[in-house]
Structure formats: structure tokens, C-alpha cells
VOPAGU-2260 file (C-alpha; in pm, 1 decimal, decimal comma):
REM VOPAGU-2260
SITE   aa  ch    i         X         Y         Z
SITE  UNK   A    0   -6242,1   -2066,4   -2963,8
SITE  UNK   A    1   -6182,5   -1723,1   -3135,2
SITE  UNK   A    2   -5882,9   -1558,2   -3169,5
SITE  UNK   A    3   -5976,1   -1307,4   -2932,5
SITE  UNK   A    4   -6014,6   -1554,6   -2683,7
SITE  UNK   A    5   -5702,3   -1707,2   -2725,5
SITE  UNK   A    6   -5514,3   -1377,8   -2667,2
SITE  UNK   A    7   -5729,1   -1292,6   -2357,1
SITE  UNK   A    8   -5572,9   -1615,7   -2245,0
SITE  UNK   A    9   -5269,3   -1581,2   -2337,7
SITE  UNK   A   10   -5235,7   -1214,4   -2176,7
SITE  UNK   A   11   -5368,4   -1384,2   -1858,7
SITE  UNK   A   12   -5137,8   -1686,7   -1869,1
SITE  UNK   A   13   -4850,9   -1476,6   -1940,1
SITE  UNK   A   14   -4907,3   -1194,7   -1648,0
SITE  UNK   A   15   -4951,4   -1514,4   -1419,6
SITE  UNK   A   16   -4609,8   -1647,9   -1499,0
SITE  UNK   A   17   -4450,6   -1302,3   -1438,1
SITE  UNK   A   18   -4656,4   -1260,5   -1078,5
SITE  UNK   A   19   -4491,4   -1601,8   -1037,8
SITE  UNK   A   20   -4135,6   -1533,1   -1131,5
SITE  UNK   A   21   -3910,3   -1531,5    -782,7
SITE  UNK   A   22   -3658,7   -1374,8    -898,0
SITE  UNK   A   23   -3481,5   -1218,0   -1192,1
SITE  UNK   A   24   -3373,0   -1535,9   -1362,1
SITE  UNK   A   25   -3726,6   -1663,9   -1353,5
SITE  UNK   A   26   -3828,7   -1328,7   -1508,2
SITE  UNK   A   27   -3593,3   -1317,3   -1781,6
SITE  UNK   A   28   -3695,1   -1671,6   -1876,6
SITE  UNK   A   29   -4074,1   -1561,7   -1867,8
SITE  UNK   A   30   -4005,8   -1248,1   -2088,7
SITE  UNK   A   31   -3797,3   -1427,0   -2306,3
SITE  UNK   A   32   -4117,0   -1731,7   -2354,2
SITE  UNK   A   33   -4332,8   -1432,7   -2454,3
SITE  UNK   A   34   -4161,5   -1183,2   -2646,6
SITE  UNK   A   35   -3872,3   -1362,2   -2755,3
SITE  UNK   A   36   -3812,9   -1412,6   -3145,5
SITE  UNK   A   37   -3983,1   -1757,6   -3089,1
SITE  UNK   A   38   -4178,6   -1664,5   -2782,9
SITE  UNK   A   39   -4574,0   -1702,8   -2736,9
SITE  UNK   A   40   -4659,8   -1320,5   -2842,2
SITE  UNK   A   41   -4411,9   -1328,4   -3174,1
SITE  UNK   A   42   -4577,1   -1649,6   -3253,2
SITE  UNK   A   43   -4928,9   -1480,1   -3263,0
SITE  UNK   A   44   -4751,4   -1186,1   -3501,3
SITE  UNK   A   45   -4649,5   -1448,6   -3740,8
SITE  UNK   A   46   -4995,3   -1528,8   -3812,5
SITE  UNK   A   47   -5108,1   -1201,4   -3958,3
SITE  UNK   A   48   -5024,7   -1316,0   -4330,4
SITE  UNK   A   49   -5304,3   -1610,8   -4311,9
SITE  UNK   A   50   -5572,9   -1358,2   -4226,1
SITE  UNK   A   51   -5823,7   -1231,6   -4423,8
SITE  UNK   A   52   -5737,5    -857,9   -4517,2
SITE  UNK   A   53   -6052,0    -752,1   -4284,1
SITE  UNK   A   54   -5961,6    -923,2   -3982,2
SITE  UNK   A   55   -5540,6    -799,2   -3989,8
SITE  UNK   A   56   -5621,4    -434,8   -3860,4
SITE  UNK   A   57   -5808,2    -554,6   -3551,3
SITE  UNK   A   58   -5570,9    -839,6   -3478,2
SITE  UNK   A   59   -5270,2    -696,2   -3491,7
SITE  UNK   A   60   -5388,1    -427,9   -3297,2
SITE  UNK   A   61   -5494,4    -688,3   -3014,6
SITE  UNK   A   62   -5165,6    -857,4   -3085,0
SITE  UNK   A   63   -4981,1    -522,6   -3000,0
SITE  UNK   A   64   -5199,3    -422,6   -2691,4
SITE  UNK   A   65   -5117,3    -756,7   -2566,2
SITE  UNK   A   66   -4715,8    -690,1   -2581,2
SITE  UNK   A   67   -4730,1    -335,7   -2432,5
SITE  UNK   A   68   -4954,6    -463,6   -2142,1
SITE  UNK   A   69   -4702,2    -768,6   -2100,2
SITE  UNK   A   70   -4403,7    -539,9   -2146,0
SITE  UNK   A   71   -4535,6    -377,0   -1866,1
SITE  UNK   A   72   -4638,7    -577,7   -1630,1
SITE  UNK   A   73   -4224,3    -717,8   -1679,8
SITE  UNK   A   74   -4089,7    -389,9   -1632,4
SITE  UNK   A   75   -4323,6    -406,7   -1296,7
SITE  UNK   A   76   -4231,8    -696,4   -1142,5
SITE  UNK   A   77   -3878,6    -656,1   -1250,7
SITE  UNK   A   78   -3869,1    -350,5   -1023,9
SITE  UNK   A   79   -4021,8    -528,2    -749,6
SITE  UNK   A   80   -3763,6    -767,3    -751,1
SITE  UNK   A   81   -3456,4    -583,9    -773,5
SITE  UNK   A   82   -3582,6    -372,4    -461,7
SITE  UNK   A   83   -3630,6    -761,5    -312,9
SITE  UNK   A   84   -3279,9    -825,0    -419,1
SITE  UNK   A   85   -3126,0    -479,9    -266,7
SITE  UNK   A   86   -3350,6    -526,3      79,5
SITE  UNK   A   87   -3182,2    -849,5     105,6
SITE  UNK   A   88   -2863,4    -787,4       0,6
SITE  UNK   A   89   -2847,6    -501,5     238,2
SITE  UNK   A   90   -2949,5    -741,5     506,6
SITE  UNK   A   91   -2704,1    -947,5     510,6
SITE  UNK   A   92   -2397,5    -686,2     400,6
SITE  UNK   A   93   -2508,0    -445,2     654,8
SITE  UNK   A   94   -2170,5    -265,0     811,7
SITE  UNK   A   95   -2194,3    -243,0    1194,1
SITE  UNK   A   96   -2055,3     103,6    1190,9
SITE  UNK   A   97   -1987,0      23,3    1617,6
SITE  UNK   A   98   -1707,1    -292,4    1587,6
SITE  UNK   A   99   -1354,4    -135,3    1571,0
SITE  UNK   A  100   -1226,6     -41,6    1249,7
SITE  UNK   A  101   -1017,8    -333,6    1079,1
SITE  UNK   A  102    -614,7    -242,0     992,7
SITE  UNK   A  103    -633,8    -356,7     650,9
SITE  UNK   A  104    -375,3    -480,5     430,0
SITE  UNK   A  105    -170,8    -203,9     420,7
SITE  UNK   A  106    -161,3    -178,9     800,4
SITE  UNK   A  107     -61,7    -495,9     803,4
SITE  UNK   A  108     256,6    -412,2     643,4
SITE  UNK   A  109     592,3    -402,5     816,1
SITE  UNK   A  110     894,3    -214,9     834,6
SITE  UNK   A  111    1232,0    -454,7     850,6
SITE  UNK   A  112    1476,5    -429,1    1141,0
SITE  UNK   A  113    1734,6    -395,2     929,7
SITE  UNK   A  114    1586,7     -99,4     760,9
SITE  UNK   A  115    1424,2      63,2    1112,3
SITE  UNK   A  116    1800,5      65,8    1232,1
SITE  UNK   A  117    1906,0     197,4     891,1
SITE  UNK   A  118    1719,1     511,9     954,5
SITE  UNK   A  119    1783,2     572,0    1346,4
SITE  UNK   A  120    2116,7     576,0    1255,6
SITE  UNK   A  121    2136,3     837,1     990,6
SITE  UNK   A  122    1886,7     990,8    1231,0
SITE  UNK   A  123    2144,4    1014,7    1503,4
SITE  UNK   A  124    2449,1    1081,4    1288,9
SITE  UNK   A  125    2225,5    1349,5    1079,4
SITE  UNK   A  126    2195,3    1546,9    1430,5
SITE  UNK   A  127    2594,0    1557,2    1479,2
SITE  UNK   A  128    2650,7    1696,0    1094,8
SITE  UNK   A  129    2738,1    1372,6     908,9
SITE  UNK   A  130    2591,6    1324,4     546,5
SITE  UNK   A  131    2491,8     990,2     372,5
SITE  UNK   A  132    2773,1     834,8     112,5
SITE  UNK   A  133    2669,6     582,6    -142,4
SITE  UNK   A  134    2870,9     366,2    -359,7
SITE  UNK   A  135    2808,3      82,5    -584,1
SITE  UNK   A  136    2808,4    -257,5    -466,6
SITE  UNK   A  137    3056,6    -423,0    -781,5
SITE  UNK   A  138    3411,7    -240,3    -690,2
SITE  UNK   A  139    3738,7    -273,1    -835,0
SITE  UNK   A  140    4018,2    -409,7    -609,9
SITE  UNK   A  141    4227,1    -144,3    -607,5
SITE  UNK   A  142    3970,9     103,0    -408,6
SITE  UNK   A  143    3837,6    -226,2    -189,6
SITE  UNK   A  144    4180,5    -312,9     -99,9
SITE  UNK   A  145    4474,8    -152,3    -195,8
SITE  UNK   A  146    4424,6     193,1    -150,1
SITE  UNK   A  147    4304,2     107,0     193,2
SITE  UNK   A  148    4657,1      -9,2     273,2
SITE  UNK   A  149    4561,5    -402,4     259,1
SITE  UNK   A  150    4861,6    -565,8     118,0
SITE  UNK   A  151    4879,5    -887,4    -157,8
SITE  UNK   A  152    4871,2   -1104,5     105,9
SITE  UNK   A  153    4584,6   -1056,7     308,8
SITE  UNK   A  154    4377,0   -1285,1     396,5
SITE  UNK   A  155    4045,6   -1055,0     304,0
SITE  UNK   A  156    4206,0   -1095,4     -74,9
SITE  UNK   A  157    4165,0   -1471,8    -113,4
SITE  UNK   A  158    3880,2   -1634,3    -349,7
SITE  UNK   A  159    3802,3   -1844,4     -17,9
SITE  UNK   A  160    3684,7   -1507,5     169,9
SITE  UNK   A  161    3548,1   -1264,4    -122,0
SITE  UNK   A  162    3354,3   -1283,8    -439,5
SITE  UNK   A  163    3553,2   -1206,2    -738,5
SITE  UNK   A  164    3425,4   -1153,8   -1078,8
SITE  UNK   A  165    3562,0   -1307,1   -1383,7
SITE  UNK   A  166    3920,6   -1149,5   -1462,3
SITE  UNK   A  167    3932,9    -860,8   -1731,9
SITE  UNK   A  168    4097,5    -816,2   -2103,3
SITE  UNK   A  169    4393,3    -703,9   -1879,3
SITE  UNK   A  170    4380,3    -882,8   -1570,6
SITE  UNK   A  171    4199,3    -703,8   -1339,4
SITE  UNK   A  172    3956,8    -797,7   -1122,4
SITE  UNK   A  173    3623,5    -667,9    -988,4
SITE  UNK   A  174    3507,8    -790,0    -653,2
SITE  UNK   A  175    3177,8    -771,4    -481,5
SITE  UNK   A  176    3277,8    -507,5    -214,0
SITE  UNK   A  177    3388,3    -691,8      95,7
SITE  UNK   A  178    3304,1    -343,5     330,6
SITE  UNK   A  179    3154,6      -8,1     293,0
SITE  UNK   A  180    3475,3      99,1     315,5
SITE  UNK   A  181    3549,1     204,1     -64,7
SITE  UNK   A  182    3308,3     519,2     -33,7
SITE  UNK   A  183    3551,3     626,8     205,1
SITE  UNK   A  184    3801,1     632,5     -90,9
SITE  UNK   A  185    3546,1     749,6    -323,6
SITE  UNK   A  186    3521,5    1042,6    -137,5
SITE  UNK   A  187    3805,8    1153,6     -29,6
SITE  UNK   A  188    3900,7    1147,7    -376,4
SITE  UNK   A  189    3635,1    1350,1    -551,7
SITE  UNK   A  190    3594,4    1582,2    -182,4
SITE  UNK   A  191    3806,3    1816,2     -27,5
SITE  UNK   A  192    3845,2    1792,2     349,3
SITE  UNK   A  193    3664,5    1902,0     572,2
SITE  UNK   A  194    3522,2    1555,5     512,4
SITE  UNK   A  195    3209,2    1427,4     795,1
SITE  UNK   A  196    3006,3    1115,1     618,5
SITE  UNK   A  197    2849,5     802,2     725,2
SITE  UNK   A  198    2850,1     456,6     427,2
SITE  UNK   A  199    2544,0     214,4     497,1
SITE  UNK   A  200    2459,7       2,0     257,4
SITE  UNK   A  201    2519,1    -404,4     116,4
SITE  UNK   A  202    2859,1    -611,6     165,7
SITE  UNK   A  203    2925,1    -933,6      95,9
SITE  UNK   A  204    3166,6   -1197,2     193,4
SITE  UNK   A  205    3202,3   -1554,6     173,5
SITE  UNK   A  206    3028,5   -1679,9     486,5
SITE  UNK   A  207    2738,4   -1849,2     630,6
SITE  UNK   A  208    2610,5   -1960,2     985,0
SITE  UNK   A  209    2407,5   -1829,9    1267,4
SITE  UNK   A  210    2540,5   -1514,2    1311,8
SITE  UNK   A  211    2718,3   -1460,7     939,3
SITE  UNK   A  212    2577,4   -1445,6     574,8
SITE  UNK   A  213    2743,4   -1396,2     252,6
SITE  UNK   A  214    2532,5   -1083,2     215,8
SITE  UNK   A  215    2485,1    -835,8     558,1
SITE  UNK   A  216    2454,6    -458,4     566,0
SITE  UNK   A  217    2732,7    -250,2     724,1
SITE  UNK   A  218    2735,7     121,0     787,7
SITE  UNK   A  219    3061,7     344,1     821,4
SITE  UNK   A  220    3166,8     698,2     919,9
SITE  UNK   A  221    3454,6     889,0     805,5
SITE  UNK   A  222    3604,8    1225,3     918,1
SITE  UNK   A  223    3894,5    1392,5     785,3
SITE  UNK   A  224    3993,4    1744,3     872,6
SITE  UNK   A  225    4313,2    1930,9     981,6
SITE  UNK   A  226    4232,8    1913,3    1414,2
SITE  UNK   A  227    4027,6    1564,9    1488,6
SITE  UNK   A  228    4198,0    1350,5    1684,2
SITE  UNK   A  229    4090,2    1018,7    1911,3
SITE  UNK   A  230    3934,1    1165,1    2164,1
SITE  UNK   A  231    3659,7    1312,5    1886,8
SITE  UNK   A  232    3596,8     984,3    1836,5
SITE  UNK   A  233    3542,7     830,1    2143,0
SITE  UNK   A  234    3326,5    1130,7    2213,8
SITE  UNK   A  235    3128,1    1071,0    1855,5
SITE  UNK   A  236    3093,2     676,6    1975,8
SITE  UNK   A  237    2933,5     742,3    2303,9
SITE  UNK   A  238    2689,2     965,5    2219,9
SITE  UNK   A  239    2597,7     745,6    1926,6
SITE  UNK   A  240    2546,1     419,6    2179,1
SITE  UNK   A  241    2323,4     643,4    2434,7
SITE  UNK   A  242    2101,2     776,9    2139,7
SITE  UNK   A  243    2070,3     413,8    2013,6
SITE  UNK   A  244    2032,0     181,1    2260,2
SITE  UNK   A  245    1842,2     471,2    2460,9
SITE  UNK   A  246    1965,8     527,3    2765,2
SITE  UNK   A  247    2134,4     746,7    2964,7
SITE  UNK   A  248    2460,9     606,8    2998,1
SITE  UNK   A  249    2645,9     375,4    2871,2
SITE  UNK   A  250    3009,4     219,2    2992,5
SITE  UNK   A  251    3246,4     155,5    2716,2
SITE  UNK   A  252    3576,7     -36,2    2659,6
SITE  UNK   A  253    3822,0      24,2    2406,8
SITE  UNK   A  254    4050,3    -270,7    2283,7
SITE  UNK   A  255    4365,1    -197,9    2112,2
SITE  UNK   A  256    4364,8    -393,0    1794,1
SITE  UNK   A  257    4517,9    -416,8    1410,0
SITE  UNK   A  258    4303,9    -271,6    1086,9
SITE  UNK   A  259    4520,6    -258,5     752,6
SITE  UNK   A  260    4307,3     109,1     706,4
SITE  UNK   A  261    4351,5     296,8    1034,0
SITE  UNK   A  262    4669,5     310,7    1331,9
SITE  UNK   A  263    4586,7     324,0    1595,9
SITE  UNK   A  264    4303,7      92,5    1542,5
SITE  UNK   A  265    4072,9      -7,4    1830,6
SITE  UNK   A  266    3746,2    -280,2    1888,2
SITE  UNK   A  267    3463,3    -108,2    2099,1
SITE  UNK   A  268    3289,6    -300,5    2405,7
SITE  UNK   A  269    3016,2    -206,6    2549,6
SITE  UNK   A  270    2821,6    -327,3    2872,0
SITE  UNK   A  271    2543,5    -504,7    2831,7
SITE  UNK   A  272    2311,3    -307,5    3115,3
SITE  UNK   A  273    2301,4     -77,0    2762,9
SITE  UNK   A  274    2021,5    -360,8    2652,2
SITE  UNK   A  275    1945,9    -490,3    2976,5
SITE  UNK   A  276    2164,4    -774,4    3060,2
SITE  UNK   A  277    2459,0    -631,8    3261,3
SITE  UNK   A  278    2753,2    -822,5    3371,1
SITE  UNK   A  279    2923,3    -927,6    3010,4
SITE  UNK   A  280    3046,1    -724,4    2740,5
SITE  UNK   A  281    2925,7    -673,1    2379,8
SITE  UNK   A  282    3133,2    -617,8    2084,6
SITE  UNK   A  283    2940,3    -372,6    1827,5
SITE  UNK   A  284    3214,4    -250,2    1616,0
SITE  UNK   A  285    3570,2    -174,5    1500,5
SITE  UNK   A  286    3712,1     204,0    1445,3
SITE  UNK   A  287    4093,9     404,9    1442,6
SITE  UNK   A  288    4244,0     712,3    1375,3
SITE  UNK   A  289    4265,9     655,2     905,8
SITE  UNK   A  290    4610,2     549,1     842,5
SITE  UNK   A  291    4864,1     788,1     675,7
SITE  UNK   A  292    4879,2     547,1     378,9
SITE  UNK   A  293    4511,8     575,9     285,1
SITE  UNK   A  294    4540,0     938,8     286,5
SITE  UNK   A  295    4852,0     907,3      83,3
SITE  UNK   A  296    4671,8     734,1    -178,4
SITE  UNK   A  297    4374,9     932,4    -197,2
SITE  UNK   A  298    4554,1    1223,2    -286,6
SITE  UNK   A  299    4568,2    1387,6      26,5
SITE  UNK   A  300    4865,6    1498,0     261,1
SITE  UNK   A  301    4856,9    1287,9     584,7
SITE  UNK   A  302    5089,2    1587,7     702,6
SITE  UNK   A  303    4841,8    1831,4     714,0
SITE  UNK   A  304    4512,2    1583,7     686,4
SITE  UNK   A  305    4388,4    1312,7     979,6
SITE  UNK   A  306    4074,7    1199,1    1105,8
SITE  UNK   A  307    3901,7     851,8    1260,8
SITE  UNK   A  308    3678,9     621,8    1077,9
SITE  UNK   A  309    3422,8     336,4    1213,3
SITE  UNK   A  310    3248,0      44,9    1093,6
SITE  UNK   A  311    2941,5    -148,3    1204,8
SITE  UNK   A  312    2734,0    -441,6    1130,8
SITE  UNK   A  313    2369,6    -307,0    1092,0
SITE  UNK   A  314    2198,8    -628,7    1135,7
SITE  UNK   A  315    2494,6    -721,7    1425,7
SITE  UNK   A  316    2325,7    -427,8    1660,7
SITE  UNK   A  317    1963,0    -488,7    1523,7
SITE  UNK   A  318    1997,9    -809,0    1684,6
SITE  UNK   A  319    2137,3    -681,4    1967,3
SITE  UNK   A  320    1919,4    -411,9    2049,6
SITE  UNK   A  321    1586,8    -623,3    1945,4
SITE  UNK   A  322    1692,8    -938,4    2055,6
SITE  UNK   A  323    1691,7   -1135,4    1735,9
SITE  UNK   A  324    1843,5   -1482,9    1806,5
SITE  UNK   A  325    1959,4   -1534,6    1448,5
SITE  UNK   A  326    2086,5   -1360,8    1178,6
SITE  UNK   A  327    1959,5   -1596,6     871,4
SITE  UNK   A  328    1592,9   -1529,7     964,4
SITE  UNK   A  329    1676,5   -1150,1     898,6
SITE  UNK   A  330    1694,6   -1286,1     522,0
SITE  UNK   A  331    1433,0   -1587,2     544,6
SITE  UNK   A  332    1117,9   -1351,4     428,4
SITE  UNK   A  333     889,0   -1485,2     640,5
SITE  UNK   A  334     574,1   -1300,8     750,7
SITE  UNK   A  335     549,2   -1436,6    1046,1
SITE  UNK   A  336     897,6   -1306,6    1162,7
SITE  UNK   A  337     831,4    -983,3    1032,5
SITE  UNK   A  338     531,4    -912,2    1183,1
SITE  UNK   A  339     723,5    -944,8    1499,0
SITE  UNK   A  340     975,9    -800,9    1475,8
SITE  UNK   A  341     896,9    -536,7    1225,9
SITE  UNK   A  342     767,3    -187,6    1285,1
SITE  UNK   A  343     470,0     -19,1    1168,3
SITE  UNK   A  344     501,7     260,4     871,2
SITE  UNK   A  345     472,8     510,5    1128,3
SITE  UNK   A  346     696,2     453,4    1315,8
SITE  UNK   A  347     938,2     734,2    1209,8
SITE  UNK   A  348    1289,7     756,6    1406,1
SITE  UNK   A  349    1327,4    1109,3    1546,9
SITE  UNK   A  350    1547,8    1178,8    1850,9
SITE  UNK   A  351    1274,6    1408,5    1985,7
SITE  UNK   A  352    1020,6    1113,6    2019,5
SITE  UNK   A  353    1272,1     848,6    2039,1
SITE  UNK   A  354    1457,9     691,5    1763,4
SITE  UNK   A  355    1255,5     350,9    1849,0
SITE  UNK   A  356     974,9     466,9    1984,9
């Protein structure tokens, strides 16, 4: 057999294998077999220097036609089957542009209760003129208790009720804030009056069961001026419930009762029709006219100055106006829950569109 002949077959063998190859693997391993550095085709190269010096011009020049015609007859099929591959792949990934569109992960996303309520609050205090107060969460005792006229002996001031941090160079002691409360001192001590905020934001106290954890949100409002008296208050209450809870009206019971910080001091009731269970009354929070004392010690002359402040649990009325059974699963981070009871991104408070709507 001549040499010729042996490259004839070997150019036929070799385009046979690539017609062959079913798919890109198969190709690379056929293009690799012929024009790898040990392939079939190299091989043939390799035997130029045992040739006579007549027969190396026309050899390697069969030896190169050979590779160009092999080169591209891989190029060829390689083509053919990557438009195989993209038929097929667009086959079976084809997008039925009719089925509804899917949410996504983001969609899927939910807004807390606890922070839904945070916002239709300021929403509906924003709309009667109050302004957002912030404090920080690690307060000294003095501003979380004394200056708000809570005497040595309370009960709030016991290790068995707050969280105190370990005692200072000089004695003193800095307490995870037991109430909002403090921002009320805050500002009344770095504000002049006339004085209109709301305080929500993290307490903590040293209790846990269904409907109590050592951490809770709370959210207070303070007004201090020269001419507010109670029934500003009872006014400011009412229309806060009606926004809330969304309805029209809304019957309401005030209970005389005893805060160190305000005098008179009185717990608000409200019927349940507000959430749709008349008949019983719900407690959703505590409020007075701001003692003289905590005036006193903020600087200010309780002569001249007065006002009302209130407090709230934010996760108390979240249950109450969403009907969460428990408080703990508020802080359980479970999806499950939240998708739930959560609300969707959009779902902006406004008391145009509703605050909950």
C-alpha cells in the first residue's frame, strides 16, 4: 500500500467518525484522535524525516491537505450540532408566554405586623401634627425612672422586673429601657414647648408567656404646651382608634388609675364591636395629664407648662386588630406565620386608601 493510499484512507476514516459523532463530546474526542499532538494526522507529520528528500514536498503537502479538509469537515459538523443542541434545548425550555406570570422571590416577601402597625400609626399621628422621637435603647436610670417621678421603691426598679447592666466606676447603673418613656425626657430637655411627638420603638422587661416577652415594641405620644388639657386628649384618642381599627365609631371608657409619670392618670377601654366582637371591653393602653414633677425635672415650669402623654403596646393592638392568638409567634421567625399574617411591600398605609388596606 502507498502512502498515498494510506492517507486517502485515513481522510475517509476520519470524515466518517466526525459524520458519526452525536454530539459535541463525541466530536471533540474525534478531533482530538486526529489532530491531537498524538492523534492519527500528527502521527503521519512525524514521518517526514524518514523520507527521501524527493518524496517530503509532495507528502507533506498531502499531509497538510488532509488536516485542512479534516479541520473542516469538524468545524462543519460542529455547527450542525450546536444548532441540534439549541433546537433542543429550546424545546424543552420553551416559556409559555400565556400561564400567569409567577410572583417570584421577592414577591414572596412579607411585611411584619409589628412593622405594618408601626407605620399606620405614625401615619395617623403624622396627619394630626405629631413628629417621630427616637432614643437609644441602653438608658441610664435616672431619665428611665427618676425623672419620671418613679420613686426608690418601685416595683419597675427591681432586678426581678428590669435588665440592669453591670454597675459603673461610681455606682451607677444603666438599664435596658423598661418604656419609651425616656424620649419624653430627652425631649423636653433639649426642646422648648410647644412640644407634639410620638416614641415607637424596642422595650424590654423581664417577662415571658403568651401574651408578654422580655422584648415588645411600645409607642408613646407626648404634648406639652401652655393650653392642652384632658379633654385634648380624649379627643386625640378617639380619633386615633376610628383611623385604626377603621371604623366609624368607636365607644370608649376611661378608667381612673395610678402612673408614677402623669395625675390624673387614666386606662382606656374600648368596645370590642371596634374589631368585631361586641359585648366585652378591650384594654389598649394607659395615658394622663404629665405630672408636675416630670416637668419640674426637665427643666420646665409646671406653672406655666402642662400637657397629656400615652403609651401603647404595638404588638398588644397588632394582635388585636389582626387577630393574632399569641404574642411569642410575633418573635418565632417563621415563614409560615409571616406569610399570613404579613403584608405585601405595597401595601403602603395612607389614610386616603386606608391605613390597612
Amino acid at each position: 500500500m502507498t502512502a498515498n493510499t494510506d492517507i486517502t484512507a485515513l481522510e475517509r476514516d476520519l470524515v466518517s467518525e466526525i459524520s458519526a459523532a452525536r454530539d459535541l463530546s463525541a466530536l471533540e474526542q474525534v478531533r482530538i484522535a486526529a489532530l491531537g499532538k498524538k492523534g492519527r494526522v500528527s502521527e503521519l507529520m512525524a514521518q517526514l524525516g524518514k523520507l527521501a528528500p524527493d518524496e517530503r514536498k509532495a507528502f507533506g503537502q498531502a499531509v497538510n491537505a488532509v488536516k485542512e479538509r479534516v479541520t473542516g469537515a469538524l468545524e462543519a459538523r460542529k455547527s450542525d450540532l450546536e444548532g441540534a443542541a439549541l433546537d433542543g434545548r429550546l424545546a424543552t425550555e420553551r416559556l409559555d408566554v400565556t400561564l400567569p406570570v409567577r410572583p417570584g422571590p421577592i414577591a414572596d416577601g412579607r411585611i411584619h405586623p409589628v412593622s405594618q402597625v408601626y407605620d399606620e400609626i405614625i401615619e395617623i399621628f403624622g396627619d394630626m401634627g405629631f413628629a417621630v422621637a427616637e432614643g437609644p435603647d441602653i438608658e441610664t436610670d435616672d431619665y428611665n425612672f427618676t425623672k419620671l417621678n418613679i420613686p426608690p421603691e418601685h416595683p419597675a426598679r427591681q432586678d426581678h422586673d428590669t435588665f440592669y447592666l453591670q454597675p459603673k466606676a461610681d455606682g451607677s447603673r444603666m438599664v435596658l429601657r423598661t418604656h419609651t418613656s425616656p424620649v419624653q425626657i430627652r425631649t423636653m430637655l433639649t426642646q422648648k414647648p410647644p412640644i407634639r411627638i410620638i416614641v415607637p420603638g424596642r422595650v424590654y422587661r423581664s417577662d415571658s408567656d403568651q401574651t408578654h416577652t422580655p422584648m415588645f415594641h411600645q409607642i408613646e405620644g407626648l404634648v406639652i404646651d401652655e393650653v392642652t388639657h384632658l379633654g385634648h386628649l380624649k379627643w386625640c384618642l378617639e380619633e386615633f382608634c376610628k383611623a385604626f381599627f377603621e371604623v366609624d365609631d368607636v365607644k370608649m371608657r376611661f378608667r381612673a388609675s395610678h402612673f408614677p409619670f402623669t395625675e390624673p392618670s387614666m386606662e382606656v377601654d374600648i368596645d370590642a364591636a371596634a374589631i368585631g366582637k361586641p359585648g366585652s371591653w378591650l384594654e389598649i393602653l394607659g395615658s394622663g395629664m404629665v405630672h408636675p414633677n416630670v416637668i419640674a425635672n426637665c427643666g420646665l415650669d409646671p406653672e406655666t407648662y402642662q400637657g397629656f402623654a400615652f403609651g401603647m403596646g404595638l404588638d398588644r393592638i397588632a394582635m388585636l386588630k389582626y387577630g393574632i392568638p399569641d404574642l411569642r409567634d410575633m418573635f418565632a421567625a417563621d415563614m409560615r406565620w409571616l406569610r399570613h399574617y404579613g403584608f405585601l411591600s405595597l401595601d403602603v398605609p395612607t389614610l386616603a386608601g386606608g391605613v390597612s388596606s
